[in-house]
Residue frames relative to the residue before (quaternion, step in Angstrom):
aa qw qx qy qz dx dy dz
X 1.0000 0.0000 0.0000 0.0000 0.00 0.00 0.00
X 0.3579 -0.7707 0.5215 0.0777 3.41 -0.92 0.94
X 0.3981 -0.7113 0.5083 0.2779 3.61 -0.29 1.01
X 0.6049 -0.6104 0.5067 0.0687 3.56 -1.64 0.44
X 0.0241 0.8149 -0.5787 -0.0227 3.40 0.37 0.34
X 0.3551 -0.5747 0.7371 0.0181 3.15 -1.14 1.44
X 0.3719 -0.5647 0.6295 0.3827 3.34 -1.47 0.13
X 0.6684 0.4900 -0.4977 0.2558 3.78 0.32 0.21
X 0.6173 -0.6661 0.4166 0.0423 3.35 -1.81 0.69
X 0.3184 -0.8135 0.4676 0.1344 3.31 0.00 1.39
X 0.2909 -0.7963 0.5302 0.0159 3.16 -0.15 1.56
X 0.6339 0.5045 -0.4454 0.3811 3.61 0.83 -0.53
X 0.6755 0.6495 -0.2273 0.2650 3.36 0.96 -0.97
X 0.3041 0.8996 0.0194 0.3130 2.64 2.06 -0.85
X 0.7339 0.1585 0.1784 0.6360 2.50 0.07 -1.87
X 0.4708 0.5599 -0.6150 0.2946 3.79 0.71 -0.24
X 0.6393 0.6636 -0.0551 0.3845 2.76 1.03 -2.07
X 0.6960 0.3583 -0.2902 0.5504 3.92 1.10 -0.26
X 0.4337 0.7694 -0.2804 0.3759 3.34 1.36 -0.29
X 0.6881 0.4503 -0.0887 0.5621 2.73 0.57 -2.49
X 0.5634 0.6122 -0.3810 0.4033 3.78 0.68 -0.59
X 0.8168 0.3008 -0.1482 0.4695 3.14 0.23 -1.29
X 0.7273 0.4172 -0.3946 0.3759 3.32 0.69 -0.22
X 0.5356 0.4895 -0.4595 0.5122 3.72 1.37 -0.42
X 0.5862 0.5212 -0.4317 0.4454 4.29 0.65 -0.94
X 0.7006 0.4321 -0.3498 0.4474 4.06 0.76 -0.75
X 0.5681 0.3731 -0.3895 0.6216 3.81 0.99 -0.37
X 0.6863 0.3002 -0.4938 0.4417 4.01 -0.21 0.36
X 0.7735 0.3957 -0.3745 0.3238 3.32 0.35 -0.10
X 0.3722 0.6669 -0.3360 0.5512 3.15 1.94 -0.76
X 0.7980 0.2632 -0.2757 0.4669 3.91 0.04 -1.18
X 0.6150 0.4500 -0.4918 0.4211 3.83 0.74 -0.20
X 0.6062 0.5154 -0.3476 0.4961 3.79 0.65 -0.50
X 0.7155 0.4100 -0.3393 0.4526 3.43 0.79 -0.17
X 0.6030 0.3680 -0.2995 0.6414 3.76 0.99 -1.08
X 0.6531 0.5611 -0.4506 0.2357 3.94 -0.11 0.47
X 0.1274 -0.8334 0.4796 0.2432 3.12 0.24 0.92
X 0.4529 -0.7110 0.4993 0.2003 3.41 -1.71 1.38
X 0.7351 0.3312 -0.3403 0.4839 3.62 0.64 0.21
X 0.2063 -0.7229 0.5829 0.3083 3.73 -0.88 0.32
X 0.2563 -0.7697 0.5844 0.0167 3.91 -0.22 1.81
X 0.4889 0.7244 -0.4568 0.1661 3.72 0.52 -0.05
X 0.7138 0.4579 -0.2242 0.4802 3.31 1.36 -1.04
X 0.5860 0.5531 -0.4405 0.3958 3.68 1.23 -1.03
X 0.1690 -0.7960 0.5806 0.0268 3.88 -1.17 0.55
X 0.1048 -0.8803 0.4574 0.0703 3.32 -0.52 1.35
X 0.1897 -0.8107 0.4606 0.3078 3.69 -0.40 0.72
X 0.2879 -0.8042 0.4719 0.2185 3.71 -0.69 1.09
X 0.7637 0.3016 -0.2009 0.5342 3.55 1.55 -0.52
X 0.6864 0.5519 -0.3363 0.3334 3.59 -0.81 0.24
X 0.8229 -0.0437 0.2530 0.5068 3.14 -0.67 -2.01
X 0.1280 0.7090 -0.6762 -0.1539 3.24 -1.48 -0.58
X 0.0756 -0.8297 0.5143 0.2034 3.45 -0.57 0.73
X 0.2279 -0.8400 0.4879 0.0661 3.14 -1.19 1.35
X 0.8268 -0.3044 0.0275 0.4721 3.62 1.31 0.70
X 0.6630 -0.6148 0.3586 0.2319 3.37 -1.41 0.69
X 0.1354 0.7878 -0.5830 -0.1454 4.02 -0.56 -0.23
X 0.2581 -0.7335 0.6087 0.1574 3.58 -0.82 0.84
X 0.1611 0.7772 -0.6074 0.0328 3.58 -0.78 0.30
X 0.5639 -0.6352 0.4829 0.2130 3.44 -1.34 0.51
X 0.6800 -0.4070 0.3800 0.4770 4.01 -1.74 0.24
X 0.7976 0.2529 -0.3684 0.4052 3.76 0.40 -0.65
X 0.2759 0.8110 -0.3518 0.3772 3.26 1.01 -0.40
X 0.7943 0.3419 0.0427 0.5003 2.71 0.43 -2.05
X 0.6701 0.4646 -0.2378 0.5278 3.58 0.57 -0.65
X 0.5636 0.3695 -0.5379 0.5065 4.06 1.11 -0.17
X 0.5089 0.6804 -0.4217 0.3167 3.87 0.92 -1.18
X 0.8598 0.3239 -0.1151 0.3776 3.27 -0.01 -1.76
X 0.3877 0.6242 -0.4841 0.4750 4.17 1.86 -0.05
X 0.8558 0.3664 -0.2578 0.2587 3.66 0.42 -1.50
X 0.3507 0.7136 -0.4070 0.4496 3.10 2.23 -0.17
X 0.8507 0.3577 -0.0834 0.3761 3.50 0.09 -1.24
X 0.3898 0.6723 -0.5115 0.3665 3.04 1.48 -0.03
X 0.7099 0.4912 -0.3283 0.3834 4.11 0.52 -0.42
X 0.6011 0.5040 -0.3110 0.5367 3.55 1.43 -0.38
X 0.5458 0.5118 -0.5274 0.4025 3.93 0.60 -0.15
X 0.1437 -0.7521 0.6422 0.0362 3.16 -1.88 0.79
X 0.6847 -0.5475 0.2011 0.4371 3.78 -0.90 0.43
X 0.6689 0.4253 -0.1476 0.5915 3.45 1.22 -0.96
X 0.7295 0.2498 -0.2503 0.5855 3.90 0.87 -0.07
X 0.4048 0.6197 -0.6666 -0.0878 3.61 -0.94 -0.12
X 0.0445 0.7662 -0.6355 -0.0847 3.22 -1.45 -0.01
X 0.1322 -0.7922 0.5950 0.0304 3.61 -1.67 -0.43
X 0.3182 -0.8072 0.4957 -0.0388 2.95 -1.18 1.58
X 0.0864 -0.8684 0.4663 -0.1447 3.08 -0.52 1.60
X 0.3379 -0.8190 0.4289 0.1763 3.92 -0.68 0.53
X 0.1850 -0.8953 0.4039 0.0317 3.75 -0.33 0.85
X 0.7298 -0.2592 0.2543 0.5793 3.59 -0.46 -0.01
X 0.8579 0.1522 0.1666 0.4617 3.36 0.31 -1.74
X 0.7902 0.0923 -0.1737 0.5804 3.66 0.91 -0.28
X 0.2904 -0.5726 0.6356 0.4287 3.44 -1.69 -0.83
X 0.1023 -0.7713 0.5919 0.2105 3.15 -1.46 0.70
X 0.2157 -0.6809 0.6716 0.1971 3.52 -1.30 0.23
X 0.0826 -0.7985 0.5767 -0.1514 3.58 0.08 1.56
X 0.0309 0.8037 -0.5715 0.1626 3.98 -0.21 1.20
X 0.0643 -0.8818 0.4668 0.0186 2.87 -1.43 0.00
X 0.0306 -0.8409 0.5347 -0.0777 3.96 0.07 1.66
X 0.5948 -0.4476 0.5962 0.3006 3.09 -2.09 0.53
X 0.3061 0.4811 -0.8125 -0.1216 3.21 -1.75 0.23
X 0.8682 -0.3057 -0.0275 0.3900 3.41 -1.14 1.40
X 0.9048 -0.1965 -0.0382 0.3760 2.30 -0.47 2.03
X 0.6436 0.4074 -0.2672 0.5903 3.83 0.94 -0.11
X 0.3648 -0.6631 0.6349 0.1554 3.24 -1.47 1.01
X 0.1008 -0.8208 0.5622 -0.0101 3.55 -0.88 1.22
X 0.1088 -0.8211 0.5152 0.2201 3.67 -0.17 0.94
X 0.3495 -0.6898 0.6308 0.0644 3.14 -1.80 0.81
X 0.0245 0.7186 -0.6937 -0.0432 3.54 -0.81 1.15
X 0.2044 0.7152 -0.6518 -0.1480 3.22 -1.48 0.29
X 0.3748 -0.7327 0.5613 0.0876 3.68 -0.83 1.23
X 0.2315 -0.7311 0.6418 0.0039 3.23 -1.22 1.58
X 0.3872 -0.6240 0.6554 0.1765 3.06 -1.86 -0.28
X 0.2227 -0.8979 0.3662 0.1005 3.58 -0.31 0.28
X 0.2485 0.8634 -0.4312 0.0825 3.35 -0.13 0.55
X 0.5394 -0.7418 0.3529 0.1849 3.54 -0.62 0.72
X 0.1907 -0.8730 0.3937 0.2156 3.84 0.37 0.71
X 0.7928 -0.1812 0.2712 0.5149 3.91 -1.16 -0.35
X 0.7540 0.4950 -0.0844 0.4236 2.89 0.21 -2.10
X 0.5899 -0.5739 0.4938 0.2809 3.79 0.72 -0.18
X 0.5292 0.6434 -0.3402 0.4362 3.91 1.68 -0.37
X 0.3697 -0.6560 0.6253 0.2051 3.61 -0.88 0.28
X 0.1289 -0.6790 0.7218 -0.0351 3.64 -1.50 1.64
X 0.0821 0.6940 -0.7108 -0.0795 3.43 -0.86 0.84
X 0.1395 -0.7510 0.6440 0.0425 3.15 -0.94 1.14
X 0.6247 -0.5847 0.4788 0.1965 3.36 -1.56 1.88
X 0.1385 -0.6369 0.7538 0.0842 3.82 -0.93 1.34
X 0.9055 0.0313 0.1647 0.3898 3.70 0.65 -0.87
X 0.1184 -0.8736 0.4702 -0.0408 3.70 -0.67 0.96
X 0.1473 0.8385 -0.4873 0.1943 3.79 0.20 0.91
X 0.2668 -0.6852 0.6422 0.2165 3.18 -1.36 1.12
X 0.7662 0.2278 0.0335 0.5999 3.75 -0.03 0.39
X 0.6697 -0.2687 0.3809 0.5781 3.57 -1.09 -0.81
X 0.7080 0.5202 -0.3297 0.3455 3.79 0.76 -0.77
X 0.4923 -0.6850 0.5171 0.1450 3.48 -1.05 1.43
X 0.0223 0.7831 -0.6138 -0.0979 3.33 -0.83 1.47
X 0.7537 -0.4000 0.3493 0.3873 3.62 -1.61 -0.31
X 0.3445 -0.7421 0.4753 0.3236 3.67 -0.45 0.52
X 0.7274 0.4017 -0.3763 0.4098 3.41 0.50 -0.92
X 0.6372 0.3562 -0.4627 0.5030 4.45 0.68 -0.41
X 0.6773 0.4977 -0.4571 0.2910 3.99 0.41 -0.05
X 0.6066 0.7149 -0.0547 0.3435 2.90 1.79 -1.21
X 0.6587 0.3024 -0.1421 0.6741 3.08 2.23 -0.93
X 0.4323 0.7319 -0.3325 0.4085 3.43 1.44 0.25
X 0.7528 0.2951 -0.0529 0.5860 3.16 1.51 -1.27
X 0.5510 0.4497 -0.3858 0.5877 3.62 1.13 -0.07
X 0.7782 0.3838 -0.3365 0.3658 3.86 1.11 0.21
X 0.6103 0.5662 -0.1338 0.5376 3.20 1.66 -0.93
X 0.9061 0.1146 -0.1050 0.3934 3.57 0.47 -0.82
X 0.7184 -0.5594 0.3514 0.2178 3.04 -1.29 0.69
X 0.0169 0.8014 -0.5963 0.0433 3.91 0.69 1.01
X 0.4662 -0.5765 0.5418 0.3959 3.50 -1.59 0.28
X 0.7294 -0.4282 0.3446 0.4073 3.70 -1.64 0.66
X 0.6492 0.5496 -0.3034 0.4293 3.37 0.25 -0.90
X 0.7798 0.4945 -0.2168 0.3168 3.67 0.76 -0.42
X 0.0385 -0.8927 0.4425 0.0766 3.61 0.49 0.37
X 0.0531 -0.8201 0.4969 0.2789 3.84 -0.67 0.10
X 0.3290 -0.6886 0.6021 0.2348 3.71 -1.11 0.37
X 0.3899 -0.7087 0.5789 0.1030 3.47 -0.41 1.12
X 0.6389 0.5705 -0.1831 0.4826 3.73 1.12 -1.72
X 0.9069 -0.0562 -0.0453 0.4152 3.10 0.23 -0.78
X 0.6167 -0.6394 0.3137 0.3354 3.31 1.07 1.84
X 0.6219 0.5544 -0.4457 0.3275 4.00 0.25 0.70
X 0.2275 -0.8293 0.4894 0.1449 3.23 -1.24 -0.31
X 0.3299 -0.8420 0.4164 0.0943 3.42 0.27 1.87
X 0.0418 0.7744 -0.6303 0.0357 3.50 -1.08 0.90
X 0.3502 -0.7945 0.4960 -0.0122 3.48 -0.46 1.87
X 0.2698 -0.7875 0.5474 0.0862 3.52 0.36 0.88
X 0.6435 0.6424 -0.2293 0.3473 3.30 0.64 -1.32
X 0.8793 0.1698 -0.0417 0.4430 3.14 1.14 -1.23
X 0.1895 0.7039 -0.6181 0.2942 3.52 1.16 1.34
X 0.3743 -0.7745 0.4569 0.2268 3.54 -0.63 0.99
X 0.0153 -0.7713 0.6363 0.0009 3.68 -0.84 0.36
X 0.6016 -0.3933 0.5650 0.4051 4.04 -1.44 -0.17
X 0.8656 0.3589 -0.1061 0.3327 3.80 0.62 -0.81
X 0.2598 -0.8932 0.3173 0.1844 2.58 1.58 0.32
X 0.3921 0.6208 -0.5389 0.4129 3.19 0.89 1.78
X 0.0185 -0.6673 0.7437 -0.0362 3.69 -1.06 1.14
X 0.3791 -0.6353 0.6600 0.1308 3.09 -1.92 0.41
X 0.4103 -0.7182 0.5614 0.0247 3.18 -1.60 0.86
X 0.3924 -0.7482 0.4428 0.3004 3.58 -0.03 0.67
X 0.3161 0.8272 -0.4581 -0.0774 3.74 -0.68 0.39
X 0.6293 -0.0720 -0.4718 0.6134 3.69 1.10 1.52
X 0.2515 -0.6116 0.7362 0.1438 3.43 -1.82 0.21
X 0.1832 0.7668 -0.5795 0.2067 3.73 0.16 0.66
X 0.0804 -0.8721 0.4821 0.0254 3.81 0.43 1.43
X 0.4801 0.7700 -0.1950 0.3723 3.20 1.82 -0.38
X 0.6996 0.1890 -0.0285 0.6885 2.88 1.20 -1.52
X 0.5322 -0.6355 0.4420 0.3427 3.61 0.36 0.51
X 0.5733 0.6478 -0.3408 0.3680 3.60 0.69 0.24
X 0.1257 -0.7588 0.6327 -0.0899 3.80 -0.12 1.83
X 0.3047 0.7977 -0.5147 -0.0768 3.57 -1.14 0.31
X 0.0409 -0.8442 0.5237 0.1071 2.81 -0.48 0.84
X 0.3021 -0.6069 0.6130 0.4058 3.90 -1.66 0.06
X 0.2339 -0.6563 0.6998 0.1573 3.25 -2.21 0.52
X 0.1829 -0.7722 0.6083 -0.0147 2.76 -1.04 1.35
X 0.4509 -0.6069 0.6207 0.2077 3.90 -1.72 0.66
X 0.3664 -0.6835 0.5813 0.2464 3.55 -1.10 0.88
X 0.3130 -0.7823 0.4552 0.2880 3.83 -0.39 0.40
């Protein structure tokens, strides 16, 4: 048997058929909005071992010079004391020891300069007991034998300087700082701090 066609339009079907339409076109877009990712993470790098830097601090010569007094305030001894201090244009390390019974001051005047690594090189322009000009390399192994420097500090006898590993001042938080300008001129020190991972 052969159905009849009427000229009229089955409206239910219709709309079944616009239904199913719209409701399959709202579940593709529904699942493409979901499987799209909303950020584009390809470029951001995360470091899982090492470092992490967690931020910058600028600070000034006095600034810097109260900071590094209360440091050293545990390394001074009765027969040695001394202090390191930052000027316009150099750094001095300006002490003072007994040899019988007389107090003899010691200046010796660095340069500063920031290395690769983020460590700090002050290299000796000059060493005097008094007004009176001494050798660098016998004063230089004088104090890298006699006194009581913090770990982090190393001297170089060879090449008249004095290495300072930022990196490795020790702390609970394993955060140290890296040097990145020294500008004693313009009063402008900065350094980054970084987290050990």
């Amino acid at each position: 048997m052969k159905q009849k066609t009427t000229g009229k339009i089955n409206i239910w079907k219709w709309l079944f058929l616009l239904l199913l339409a719209a409701v399959l076109g709202f579940g593709m877009i529904l699942l493409n909005r979901i499987t799209t990712f909303r950020e584009d993470t390809s470029q951001i790098v995360i470091k899982k071992e090492g470092e992490t830097k967690i931020g910058t601090f600028i600070t000034t010569r006095d600034q810097l010079n109260d900071t590094v007094a209360t440091y050293l305030k545990d390394y001074q001894r009765m027969d040695f004391s001394y202090k390191l201090y930052a000027s316009n244009q150099l750094v001095l390390f300006e002490g003072q020891y007994l040899i019988l019974g007389q107090k003899i001051p010691l200046y010796i005047y660095f340069q500063p300069s920031k290395l690769a690594d983020g460590s700090v090189l002050l290299t000796v322009s000059e060493i005097s007991a008094g007004t009176l000009a001494l050798p660098r390399a016998e004063i230089l192994t004088y104090i890298k034998k006699n006194y009581s420097l913090p770990d982090f500090i190393s001297v170089d006898v060879a090449n008249s300087s004095i290495h300072i590993q930022t990196q490795n001042i020790s702390n609970n938080l394993g955060i140290y700082v890296k040097a990145n300008t020294l500008d004693l001129y313009n009063d402008q020190i900065i350094f980054d701090i970084y987290r050990k991972n």
